[in-house]
C-alpha positions in Angstrom: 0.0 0.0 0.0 2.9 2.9 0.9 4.8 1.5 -1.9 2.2 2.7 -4.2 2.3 5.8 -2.5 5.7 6.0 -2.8 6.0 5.8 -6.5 2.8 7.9 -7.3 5.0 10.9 -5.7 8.2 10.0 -7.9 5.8 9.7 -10.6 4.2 13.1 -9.8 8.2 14.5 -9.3 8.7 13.1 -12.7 5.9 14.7 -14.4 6.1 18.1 -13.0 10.0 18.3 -13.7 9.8 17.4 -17.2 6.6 20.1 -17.0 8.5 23.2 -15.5 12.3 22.2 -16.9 11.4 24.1 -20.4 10.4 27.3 -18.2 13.3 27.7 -16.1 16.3 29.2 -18.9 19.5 29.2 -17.4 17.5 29.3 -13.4 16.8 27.1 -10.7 14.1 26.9 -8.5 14.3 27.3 -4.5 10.9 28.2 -3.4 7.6 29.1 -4.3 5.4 31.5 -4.5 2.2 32.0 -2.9 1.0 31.2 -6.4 2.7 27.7 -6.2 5.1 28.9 -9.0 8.5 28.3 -8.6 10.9 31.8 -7.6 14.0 30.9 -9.2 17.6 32.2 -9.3 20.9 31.6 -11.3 22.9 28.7 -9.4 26.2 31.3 -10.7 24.6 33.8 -7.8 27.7 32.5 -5.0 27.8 33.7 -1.3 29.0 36.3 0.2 28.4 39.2 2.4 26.0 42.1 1.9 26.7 44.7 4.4 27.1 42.9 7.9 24.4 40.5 6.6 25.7 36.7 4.5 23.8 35.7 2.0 23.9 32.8 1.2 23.5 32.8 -2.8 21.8 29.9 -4.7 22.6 26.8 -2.5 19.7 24.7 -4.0 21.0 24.5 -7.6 22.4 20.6 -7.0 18.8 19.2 -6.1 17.1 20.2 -8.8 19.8 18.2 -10.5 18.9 15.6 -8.3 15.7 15.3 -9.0 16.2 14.9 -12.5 18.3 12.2 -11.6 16.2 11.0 -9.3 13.0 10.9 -11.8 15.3 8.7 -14.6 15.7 6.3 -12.0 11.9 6.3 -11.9 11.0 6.1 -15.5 14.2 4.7 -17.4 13.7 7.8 -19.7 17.4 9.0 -21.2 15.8 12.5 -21.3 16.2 13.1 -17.8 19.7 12.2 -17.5 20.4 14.5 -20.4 18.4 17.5 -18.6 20.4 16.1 -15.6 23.9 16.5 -17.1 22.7 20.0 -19.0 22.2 21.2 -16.2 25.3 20.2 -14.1 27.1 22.5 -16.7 25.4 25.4 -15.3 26.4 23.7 -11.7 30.1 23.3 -12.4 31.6 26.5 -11.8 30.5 26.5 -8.7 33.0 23.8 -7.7 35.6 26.4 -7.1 33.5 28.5 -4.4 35.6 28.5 -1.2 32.8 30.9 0.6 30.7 28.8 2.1 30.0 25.2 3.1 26.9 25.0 1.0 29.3 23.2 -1.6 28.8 20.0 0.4 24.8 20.0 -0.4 25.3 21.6 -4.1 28.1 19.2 -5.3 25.9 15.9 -3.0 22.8 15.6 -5.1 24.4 16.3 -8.5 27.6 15.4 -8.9 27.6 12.6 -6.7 24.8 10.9 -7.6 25.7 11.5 -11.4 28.7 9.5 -10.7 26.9 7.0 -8.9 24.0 6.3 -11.4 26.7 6.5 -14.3 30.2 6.0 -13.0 31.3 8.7 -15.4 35.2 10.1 -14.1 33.5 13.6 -14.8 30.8 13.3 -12.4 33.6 11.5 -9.9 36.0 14.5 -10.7 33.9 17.2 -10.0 32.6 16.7 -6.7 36.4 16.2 -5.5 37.3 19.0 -6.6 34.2 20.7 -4.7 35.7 18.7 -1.9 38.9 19.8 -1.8 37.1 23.3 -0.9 35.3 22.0 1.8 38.3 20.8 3.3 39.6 23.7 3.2 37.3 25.6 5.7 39.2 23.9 8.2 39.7 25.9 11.6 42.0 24.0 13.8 41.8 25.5 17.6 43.5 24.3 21.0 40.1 22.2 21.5 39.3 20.3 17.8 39.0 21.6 14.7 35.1 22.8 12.7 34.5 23.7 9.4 33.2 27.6 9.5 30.3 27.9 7.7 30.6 31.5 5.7 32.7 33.6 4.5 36.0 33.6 2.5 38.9 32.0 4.4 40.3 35.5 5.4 36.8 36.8 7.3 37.1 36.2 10.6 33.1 37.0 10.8 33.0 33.6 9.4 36.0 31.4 10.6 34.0 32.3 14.4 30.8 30.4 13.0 29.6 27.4 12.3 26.2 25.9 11.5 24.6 23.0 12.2 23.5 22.7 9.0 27.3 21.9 8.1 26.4 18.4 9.8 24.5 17.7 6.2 27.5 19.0 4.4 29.8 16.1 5.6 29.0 13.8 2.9 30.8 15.5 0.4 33.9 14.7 2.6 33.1 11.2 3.8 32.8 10.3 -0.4 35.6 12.5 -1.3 37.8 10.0 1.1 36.7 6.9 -0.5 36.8 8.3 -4.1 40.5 9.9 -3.5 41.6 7.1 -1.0 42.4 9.9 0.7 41.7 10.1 4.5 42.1 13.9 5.2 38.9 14.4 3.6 37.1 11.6 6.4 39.3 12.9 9.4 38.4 16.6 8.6 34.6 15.9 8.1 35.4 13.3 11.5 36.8 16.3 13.4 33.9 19.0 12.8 31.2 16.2 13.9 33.3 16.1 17.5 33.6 19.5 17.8 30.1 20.0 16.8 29.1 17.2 19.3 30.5 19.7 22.3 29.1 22.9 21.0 26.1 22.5 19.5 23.8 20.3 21.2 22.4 21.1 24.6 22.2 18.3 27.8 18.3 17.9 26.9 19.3 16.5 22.8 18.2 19.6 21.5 20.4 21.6 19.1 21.8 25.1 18.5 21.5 26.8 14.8 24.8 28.3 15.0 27.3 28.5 17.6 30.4 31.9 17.4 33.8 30.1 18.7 36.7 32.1 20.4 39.6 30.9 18.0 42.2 31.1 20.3 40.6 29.0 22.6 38.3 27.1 20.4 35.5 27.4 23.6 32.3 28.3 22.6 31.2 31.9 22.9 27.8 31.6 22.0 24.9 29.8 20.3 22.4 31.5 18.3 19.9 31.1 15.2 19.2 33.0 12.0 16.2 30.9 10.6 14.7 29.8 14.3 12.3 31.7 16.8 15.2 32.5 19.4 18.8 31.3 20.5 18.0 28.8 22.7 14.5 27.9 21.0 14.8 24.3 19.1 14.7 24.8 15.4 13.1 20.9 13.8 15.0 21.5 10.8 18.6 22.0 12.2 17.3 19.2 14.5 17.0 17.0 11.2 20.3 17.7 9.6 22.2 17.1 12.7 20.2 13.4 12.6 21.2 13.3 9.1 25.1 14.1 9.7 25.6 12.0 12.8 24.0 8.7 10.6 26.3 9.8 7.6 29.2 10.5 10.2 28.3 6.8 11.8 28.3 5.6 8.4 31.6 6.7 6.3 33.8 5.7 10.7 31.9 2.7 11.5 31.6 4.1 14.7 28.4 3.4 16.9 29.2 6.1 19.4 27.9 8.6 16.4 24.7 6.3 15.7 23.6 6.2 19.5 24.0 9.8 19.5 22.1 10.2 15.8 19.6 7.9 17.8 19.1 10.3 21.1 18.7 13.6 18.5 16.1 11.5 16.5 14.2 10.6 19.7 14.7 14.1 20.6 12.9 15.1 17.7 9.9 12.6 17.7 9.1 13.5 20.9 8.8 17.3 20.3 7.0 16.3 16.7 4.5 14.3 18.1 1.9 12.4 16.3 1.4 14.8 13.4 4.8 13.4 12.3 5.3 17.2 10.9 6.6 19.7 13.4 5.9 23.4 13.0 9.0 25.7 11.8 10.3 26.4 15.9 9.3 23.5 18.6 9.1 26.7 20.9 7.4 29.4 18.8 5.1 30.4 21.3 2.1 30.8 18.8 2.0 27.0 18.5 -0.6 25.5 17.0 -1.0 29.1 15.3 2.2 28.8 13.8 3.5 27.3 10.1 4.6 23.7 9.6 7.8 22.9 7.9 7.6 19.8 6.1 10.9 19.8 4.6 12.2 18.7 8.1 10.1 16.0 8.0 11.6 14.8 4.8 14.8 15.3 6.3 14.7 13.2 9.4 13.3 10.3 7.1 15.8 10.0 5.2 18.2 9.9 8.1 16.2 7.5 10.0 15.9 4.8 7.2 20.1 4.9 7.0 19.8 4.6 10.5 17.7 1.8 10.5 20.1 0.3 7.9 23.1 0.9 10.1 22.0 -0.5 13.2 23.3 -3.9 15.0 19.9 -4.7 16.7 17.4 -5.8 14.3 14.1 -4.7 16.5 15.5 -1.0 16.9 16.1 -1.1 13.1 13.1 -2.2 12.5 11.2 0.4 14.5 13.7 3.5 12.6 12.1 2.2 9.8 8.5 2.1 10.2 9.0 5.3 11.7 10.4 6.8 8.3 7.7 5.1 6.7 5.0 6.8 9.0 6.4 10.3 8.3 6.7 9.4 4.4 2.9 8.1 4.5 1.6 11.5 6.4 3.9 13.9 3.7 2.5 11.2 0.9 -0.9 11.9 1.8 -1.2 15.2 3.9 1.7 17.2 2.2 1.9 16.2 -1.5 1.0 19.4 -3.7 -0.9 17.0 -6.8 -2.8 20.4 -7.8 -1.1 21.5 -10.8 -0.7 25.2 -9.9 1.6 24.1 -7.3 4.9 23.5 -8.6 6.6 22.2 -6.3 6.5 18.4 -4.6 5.5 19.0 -0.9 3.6 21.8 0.4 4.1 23.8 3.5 7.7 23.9 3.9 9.6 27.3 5.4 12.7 28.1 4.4 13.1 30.8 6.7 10.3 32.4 8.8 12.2 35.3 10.2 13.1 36.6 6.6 9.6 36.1 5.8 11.3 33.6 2.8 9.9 30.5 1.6 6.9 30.4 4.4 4.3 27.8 3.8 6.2 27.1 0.4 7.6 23.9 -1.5 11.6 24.2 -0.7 14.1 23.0 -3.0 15.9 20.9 -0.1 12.7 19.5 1.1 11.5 18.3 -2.0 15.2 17.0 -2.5 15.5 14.6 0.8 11.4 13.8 0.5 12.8 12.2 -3.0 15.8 10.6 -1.8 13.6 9.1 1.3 11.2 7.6 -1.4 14.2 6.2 -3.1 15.5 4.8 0.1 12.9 2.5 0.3 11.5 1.0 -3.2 14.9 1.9 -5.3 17.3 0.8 -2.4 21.3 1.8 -4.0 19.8 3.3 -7.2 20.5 7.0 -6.1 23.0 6.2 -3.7 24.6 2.7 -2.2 22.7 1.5 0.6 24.6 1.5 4.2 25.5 -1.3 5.6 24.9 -2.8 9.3 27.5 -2.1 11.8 29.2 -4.8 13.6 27.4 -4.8 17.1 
């Protein structure tokens, strides 16, 4: 019965790519409008600092390609992976953007998965080199080493801050060291998920959206949030990529010390989601139940929780990861989906960022992404990516 589910929403990714791809020019999408069409930007637009104020630039360009990769894996249909590879052109540049950590989730769903489906060098070649930038943000202090999440290498604005969001950024590395046979790339991802693992999330499991380091000490100087209600509130979506990059982190070591903690974050999260499956944008925006949903995170966490379930040693606790992905997958499937054809995108009510008044009650890029890679997690297991396997108890 969810299977069915399952591939009626690749279909319906299919159909709508292959629908808007003749409308977009040289753009990608990111949000949408209260119209349901998609706001689009250049994926050439980099990051960079506007004022005192980052912007982050076009950070979603790789999952449209994604998708397109994702939807030939679907149908069989050469046409996608041509649209797919067309559009990596536009991509590629990016590659050599030292300014922000975002590379790790541009260069993940394109390049990577390109190689993957086709084991092309290119593809393979490409996302090292976006690598090799990652790397590269690097901050070494008397108490670990983080990646800084903005700015060029010389800004010490950004070599104080990191995000958590970086935690979804690691894959890039934890490939890069398998695909080079190089282990810098897996001890420098390694390095920011410790570091991270002091900093950023609290004694209760909950996590910080940012945290400002003192670089001569490498102590924490503060936590705080951009795109959650307040500092110490608990945004779900920062919650879900520091699921994600603990799994991925457990993953690429073999270590279960970053699976049990992947495993308190994710109960962590369930708990504050509660049955709805969907959390609003802030656990603690005090307007709750008046408040938006963001069903992005959601996708997220899904897709973590089904490599979780993969990874794990004890079969009933896998078990239960995965029928818990399933469950959130069903409610997006049948609560979330956006089948109207006004609506462009793949799930409804997403927020990118309610504090910028950006992307609120909106498909997001990144949500419809992970929704897709969850999908393809469980009835196209190692088409899109290989499937983890079990660690040794």
């Amino acid at each position: 019965m969810t299977d069915g589910l399952f591939l009626d929403a690749l279909d319906l990714c299919a159909r709508k790519l292959l629908e808007d791809e003749p409308t977009l020019g040289v753009n990608f999408p990111y949000v949408t409008a209260p119209s349901g069409a998609w706001v689009t930007m250049p994926a050439s637009v980099s990051a960079g600092y506007r004022g005192a104020n980052w912007s982050h630039g076009n950070w979603f360009c790789g999952f449209w390609v994604g998708l397109l990769l994702v939807a030939y894996l679907r149908t069989g249909d050469e046409k996608y992976l041509e649209l797919a590879d067309q559009r990596l052109l536009l991509v590629a540049p990016r590659a050599a953007d030292g300014n922000t950590h975002d590379i790790g989730f541009i260069f993940y769903a394109s390049a990577i998965a390109a190689h993957h489906i086709t084991g092309e060098k290119r593809y393979g070649d490409l996302a090292l080199r976006a690598a090799e930038q990652l790397r590269r943000r690097l901050i070494t202090t008397p108490k670990g080493s983080y990646i800084s999440s903005w700015g060029p290498h010389d800004d010490e604005r950004g070599r104080r801050s990191s995000a958590i969001d970086t935690m979804a950024n690691l894959p890039l590395l934890y490939w890069a060291g398998q695909y080079d046979r190089d282990a810098s790339f897996t001890l420098a991802a390694e390095a920011h998920a410790v570091m991270t693992r002091a900093a950023f999330i609290r004694p209760d499991r909950s996590t910080y959206h940012a945290v400002e380091y003192d670089l001569a000490t490498g102590e924490r100087q503060r936590g705080f949030t951009f795109q959650g209600y307040g500092d110490e509130s608990c945004w779900p979506r920062g919650q879900g990529w520091a699921i994600y990059g603990y799994v991925r982190t457990a993953e690429a070591t073999g270590k279960r010390e970053y699976l049990d903690l992947a495993e308190t974050l994710a109960e962590y999260y369930l708990r504050r989601t509660g049955p709805d499956l969907v959390p609003f944008w802030d656990f603690d925006d005090p307007k709750i139940p008046d408040a938006p949903r963001d069903s992005s995170a959601s996708a997220i966490v899904a897709s973590a929780l089904l490599d979780l379930a993969a990874l794990h040693p004890d079969e009933r606790k896998a078990a239960q990861w995965r029928q818990n992905a399933q469950d959130m997958l069903t409610a997006l499937c049948r609560h979330y989906l956006a089948t109207e054809p006004s609506h462009r995108g793949l799930l409804r009510q997403g927020c990118y960022s309610k504090p910028h008044n950006e992307g609120v009650a909106s498909a997001v890029m990144f949500g419809d992404f992970f929704f897709a890679e969850a999908l393809c997690s469980v009835v196209m297991p190692g088409k899109l990516r290989p499937t983890p396997r079990r660690l040794i108890a």
